[in-house]
N, CA, C and O atoms as a GROMACS GRO file, in nm:
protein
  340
    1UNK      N    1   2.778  -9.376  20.160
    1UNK     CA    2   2.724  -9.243  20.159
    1UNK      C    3   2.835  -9.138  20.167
    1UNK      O    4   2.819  -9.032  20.107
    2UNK      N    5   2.950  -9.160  20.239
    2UNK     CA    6   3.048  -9.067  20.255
    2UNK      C    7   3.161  -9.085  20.138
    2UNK      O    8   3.261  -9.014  20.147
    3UNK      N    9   3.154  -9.149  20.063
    3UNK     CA   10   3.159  -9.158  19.915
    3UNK      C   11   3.126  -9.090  19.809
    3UNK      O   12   3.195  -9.051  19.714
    4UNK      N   13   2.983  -9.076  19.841
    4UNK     CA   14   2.898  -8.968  19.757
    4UNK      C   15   2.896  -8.846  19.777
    4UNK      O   16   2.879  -8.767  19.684
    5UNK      N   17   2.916  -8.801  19.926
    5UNK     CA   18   2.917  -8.648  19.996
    5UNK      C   19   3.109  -8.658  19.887
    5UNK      O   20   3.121  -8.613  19.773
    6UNK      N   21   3.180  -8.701  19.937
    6UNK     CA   22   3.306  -8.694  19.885
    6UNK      C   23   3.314  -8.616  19.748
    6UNK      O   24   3.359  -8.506  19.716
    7UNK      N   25   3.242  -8.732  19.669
    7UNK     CA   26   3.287  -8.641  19.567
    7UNK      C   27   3.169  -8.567  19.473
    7UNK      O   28   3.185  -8.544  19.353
    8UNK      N   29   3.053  -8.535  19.546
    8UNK     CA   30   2.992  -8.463  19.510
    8UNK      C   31   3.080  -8.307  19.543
    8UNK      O   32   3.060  -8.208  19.473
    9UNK      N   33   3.171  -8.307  19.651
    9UNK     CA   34   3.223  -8.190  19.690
    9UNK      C   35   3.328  -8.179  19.606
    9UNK      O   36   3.345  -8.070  19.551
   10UNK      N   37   3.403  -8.268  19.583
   10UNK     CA   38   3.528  -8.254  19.429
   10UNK      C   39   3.434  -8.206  19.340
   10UNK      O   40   3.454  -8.085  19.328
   11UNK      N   41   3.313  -8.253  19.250
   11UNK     CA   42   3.268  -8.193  19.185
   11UNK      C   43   3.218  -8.048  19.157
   11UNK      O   44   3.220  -7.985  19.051
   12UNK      N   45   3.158  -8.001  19.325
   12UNK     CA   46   3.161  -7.849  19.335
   12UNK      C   47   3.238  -7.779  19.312
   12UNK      O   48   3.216  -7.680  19.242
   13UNK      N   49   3.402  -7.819  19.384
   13UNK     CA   50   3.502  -7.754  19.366
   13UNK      C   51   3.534  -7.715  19.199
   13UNK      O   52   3.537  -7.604  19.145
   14UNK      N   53   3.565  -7.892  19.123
   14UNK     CA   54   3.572  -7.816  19.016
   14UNK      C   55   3.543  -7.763  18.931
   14UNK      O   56   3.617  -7.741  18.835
   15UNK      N   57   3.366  -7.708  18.948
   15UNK     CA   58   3.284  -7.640  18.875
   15UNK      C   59   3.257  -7.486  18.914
   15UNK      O   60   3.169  -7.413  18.870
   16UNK      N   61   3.365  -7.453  19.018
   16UNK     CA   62   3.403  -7.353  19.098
   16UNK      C   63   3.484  -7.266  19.041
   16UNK      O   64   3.471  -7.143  19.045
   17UNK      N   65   3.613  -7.359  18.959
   17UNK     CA   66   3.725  -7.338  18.871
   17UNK      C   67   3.707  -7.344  18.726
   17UNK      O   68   3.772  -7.266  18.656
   18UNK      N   69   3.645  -7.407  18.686
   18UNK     CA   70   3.637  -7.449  18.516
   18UNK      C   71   3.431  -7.496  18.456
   18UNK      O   72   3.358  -7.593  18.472
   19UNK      N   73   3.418  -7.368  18.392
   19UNK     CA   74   3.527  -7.309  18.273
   19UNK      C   75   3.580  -7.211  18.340
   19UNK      O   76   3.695  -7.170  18.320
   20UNK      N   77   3.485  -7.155  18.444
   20UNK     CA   78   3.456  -6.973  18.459
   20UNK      C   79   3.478  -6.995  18.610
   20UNK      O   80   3.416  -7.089  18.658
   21UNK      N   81   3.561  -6.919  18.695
   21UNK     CA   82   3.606  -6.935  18.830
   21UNK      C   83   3.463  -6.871  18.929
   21UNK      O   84   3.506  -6.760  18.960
   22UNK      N   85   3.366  -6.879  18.973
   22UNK     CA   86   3.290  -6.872  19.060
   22UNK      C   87   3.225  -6.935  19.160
   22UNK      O   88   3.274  -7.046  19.185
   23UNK      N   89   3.103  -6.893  19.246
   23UNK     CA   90   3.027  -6.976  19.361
   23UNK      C   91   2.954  -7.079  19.276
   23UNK      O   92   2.916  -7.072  19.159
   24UNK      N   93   2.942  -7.194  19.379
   24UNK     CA   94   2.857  -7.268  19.322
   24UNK      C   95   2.762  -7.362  19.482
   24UNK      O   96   2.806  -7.417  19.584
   25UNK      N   97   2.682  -7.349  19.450
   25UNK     CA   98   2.551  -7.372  19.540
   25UNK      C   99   2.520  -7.534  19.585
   25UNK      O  100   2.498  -7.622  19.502
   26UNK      N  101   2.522  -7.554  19.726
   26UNK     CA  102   2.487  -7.690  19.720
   26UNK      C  103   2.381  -7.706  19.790
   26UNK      O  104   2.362  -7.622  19.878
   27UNK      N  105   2.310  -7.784  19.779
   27UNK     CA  106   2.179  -7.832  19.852
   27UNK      C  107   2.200  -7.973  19.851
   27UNK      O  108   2.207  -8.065  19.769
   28UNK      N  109   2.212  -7.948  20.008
   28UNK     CA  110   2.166  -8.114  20.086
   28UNK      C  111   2.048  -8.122  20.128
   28UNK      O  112   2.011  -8.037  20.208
   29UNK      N  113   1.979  -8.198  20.096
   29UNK     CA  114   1.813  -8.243  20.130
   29UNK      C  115   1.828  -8.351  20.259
   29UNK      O  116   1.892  -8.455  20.273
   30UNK      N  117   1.775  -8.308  20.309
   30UNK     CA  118   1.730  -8.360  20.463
   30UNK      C  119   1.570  -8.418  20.467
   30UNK      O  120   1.467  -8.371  20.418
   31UNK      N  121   1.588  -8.512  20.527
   31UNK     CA  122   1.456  -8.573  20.581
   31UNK      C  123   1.401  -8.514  20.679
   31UNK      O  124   1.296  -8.453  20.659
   32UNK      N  125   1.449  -8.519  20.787
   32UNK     CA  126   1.406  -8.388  20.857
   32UNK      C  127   1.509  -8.279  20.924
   32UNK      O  128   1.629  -8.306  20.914
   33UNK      N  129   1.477  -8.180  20.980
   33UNK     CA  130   1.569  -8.073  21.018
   33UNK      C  131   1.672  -8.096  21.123
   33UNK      O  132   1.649  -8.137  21.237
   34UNK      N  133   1.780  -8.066  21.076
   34UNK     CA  134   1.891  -8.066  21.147
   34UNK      C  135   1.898  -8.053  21.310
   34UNK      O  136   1.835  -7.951  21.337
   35UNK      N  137   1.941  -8.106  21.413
   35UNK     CA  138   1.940  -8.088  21.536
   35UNK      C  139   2.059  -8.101  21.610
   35UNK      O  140   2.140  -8.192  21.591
   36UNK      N  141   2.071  -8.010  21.696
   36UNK     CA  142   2.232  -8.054  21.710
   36UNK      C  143   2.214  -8.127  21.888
   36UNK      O  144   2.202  -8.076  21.999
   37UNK      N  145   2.223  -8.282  21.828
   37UNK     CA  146   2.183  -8.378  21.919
   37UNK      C  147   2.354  -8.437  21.894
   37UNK      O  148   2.404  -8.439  21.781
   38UNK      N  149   2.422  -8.478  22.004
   38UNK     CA  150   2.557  -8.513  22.025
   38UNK      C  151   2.511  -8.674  22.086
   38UNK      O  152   2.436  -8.682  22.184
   39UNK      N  153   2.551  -8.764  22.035
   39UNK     CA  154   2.532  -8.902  22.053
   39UNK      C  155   2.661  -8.978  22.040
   39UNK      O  156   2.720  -8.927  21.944
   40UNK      N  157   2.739  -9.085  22.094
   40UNK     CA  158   2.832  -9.138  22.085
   40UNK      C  159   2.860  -9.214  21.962
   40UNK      O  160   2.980  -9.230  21.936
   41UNK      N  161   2.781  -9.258  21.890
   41UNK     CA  162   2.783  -9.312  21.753
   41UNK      C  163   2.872  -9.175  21.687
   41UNK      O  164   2.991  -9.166  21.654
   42UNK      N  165   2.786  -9.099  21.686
   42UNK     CA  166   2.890  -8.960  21.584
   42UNK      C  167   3.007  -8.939  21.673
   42UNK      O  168   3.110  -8.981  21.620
   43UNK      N  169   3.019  -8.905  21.752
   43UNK     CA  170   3.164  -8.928  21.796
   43UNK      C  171   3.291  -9.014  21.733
   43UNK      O  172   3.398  -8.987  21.680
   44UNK      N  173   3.216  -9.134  21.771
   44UNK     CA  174   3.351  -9.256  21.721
   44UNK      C  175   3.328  -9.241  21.581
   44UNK      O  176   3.428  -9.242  21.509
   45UNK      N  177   3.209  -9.226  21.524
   45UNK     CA  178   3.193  -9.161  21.327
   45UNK      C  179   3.289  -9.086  21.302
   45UNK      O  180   3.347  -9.096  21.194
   46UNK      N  181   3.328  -8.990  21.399
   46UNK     CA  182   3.424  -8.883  21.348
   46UNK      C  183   3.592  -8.853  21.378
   46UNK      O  184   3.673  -8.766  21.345
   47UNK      N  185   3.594  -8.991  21.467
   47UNK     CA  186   3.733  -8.972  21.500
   47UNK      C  187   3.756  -9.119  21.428
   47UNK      O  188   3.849  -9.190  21.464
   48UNK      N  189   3.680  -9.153  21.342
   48UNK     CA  190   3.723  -9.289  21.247
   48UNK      C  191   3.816  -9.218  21.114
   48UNK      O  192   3.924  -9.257  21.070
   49UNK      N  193   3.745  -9.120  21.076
   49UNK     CA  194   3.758  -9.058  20.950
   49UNK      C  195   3.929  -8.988  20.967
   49UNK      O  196   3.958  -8.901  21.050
   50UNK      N  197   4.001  -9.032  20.894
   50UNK     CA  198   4.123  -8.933  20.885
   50UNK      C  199   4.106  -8.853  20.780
   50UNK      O  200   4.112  -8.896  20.665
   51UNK      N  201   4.082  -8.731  20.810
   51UNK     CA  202   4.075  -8.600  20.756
   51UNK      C  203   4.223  -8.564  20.636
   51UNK      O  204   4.224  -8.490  20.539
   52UNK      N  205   4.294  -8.619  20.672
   52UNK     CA  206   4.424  -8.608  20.564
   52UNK      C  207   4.457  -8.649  20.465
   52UNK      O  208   4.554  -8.621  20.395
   53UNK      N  209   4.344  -8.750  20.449
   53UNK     CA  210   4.367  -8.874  20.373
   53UNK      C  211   4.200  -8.866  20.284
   53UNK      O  212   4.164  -8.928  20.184
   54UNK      N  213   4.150  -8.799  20.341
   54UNK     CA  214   3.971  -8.826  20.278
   54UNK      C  215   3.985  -8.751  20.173
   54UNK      O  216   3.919  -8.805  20.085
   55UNK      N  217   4.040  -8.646  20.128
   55UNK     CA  218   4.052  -8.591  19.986
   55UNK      C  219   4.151  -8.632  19.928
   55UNK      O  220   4.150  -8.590  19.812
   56UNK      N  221   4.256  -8.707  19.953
   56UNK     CA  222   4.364  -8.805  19.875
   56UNK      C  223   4.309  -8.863  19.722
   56UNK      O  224   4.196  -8.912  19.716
   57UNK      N  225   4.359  -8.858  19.650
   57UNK     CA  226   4.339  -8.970  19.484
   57UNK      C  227   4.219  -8.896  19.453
   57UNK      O  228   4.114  -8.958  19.469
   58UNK      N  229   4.214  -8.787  19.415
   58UNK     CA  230   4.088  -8.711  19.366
   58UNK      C  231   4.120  -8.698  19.180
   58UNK      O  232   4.225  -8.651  19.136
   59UNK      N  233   4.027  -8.741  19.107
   59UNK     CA  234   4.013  -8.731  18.965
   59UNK      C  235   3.993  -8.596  18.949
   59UNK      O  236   3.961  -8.530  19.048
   60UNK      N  237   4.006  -8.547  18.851
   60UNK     CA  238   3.983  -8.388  18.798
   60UNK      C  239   3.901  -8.345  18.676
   60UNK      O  240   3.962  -8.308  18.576
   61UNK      N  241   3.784  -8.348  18.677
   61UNK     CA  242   3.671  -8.365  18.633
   61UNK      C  243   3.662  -8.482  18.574
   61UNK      O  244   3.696  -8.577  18.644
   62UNK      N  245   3.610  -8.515  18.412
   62UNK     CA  246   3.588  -8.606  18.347
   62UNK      C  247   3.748  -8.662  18.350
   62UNK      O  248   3.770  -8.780  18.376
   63UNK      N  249   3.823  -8.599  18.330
   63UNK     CA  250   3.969  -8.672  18.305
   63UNK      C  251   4.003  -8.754  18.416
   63UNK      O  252   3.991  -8.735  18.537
   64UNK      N  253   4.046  -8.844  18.355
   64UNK     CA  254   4.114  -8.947  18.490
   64UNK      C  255   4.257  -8.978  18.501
   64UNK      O  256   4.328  -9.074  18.472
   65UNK      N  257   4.281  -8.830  18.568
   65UNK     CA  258   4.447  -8.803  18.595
   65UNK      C  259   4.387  -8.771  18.743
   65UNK      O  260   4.287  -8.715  18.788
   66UNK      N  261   4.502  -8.837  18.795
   66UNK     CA  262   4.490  -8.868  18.909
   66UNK      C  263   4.576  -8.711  18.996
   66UNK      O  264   4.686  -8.672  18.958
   67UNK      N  265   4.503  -8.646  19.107
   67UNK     CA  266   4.572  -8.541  19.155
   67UNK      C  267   4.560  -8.580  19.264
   67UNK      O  268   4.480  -8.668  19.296
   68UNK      N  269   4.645  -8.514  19.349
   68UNK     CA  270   4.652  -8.552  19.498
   68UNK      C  271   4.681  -8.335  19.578
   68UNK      O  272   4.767  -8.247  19.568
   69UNK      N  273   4.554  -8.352  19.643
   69UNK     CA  274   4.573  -8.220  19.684
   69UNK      C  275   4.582  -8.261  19.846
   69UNK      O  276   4.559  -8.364  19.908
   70UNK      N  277   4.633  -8.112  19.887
   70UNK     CA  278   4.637  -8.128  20.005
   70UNK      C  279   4.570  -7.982  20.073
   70UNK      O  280   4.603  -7.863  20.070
   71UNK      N  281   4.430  -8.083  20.151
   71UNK     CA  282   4.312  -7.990  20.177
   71UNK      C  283   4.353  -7.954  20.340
   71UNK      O  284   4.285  -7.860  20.383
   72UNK      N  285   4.427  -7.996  20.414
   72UNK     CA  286   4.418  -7.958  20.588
   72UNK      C  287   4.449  -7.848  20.579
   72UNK      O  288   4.509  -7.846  20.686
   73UNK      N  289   4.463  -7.723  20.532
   73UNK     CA  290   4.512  -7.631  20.557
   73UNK      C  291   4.351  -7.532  20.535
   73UNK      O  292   4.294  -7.447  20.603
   74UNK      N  293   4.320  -7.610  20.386
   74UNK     CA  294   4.148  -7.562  20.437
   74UNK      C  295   4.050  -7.578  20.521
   74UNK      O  296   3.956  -7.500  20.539
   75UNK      N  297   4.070  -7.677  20.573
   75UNK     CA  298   4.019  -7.752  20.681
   75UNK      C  299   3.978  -7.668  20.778
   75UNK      O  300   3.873  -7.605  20.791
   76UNK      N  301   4.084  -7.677  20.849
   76UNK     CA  302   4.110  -7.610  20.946
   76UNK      C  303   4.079  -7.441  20.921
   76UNK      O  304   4.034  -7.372  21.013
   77UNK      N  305   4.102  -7.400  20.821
   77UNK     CA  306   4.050  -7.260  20.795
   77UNK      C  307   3.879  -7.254  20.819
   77UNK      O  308   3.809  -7.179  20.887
   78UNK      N  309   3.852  -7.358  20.740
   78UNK     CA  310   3.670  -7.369  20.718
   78UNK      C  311   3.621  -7.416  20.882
   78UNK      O  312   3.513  -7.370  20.919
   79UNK      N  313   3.691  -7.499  20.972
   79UNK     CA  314   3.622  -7.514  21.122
   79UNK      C  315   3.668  -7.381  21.219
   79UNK      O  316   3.636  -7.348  21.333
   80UNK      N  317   3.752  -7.323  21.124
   80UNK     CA  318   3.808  -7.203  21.234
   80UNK      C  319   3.709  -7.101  21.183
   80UNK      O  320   3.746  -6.993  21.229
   81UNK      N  321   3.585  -7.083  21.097
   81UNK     CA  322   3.545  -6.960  21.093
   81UNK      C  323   3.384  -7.033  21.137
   81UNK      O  324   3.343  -7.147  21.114
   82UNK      N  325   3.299  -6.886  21.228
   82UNK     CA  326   3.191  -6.867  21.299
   82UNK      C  327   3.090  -6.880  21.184
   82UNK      O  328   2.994  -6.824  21.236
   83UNK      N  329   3.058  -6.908  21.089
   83UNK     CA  330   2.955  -6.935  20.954
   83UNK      C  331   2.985  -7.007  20.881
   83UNK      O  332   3.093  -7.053  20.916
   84UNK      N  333   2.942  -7.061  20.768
   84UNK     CA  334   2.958  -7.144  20.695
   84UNK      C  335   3.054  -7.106  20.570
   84UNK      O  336   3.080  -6.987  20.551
   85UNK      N  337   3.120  -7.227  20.466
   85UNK     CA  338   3.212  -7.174  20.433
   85UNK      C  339   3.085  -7.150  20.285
   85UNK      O  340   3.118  -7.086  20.185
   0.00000   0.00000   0.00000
């Protein structure tokens, strides 16, 4: 599943950039509504994930040239602001 969130979000991005540089809208469908319930499973879920490395070897749209960006700098911009990015 975190496969699919992955690069459904490469795909946003580069439909963000090309053809025409603008917003582009995502909808995640939920089964039911979000709760902000803190459980130890998500915990160790989230300190499994290295964040430095999860956008590593990203394709660039249909082409399969391989780019390697480096997202921590957004990262950290997008958890440092009070709303969504």
């Amino acid at each position: 599943m975190l496969s699919y969130l992955r690069q459904t979000i490469i795909t946003a991005w580069d439909h963000t950039l090309v053809p025409y540089r603008g917003f582009v809208h995502l909808n995640c469908p939920f089964r039911e509504p979000l709760a902000p319930i803190v459980t130890p499973e998500i915990n160790t879920l989230s300190s499994t994930i290295n964040f430095d490395i999860f956008f590593t070897n990203i394709y660039q749209g249909d082409k399969k040239i391989l780019v390697k960006y480096d997202l921590s700098n957004y990262l950290e911009y997008w958890l440092s602001q009070s709303k969504g990015i």
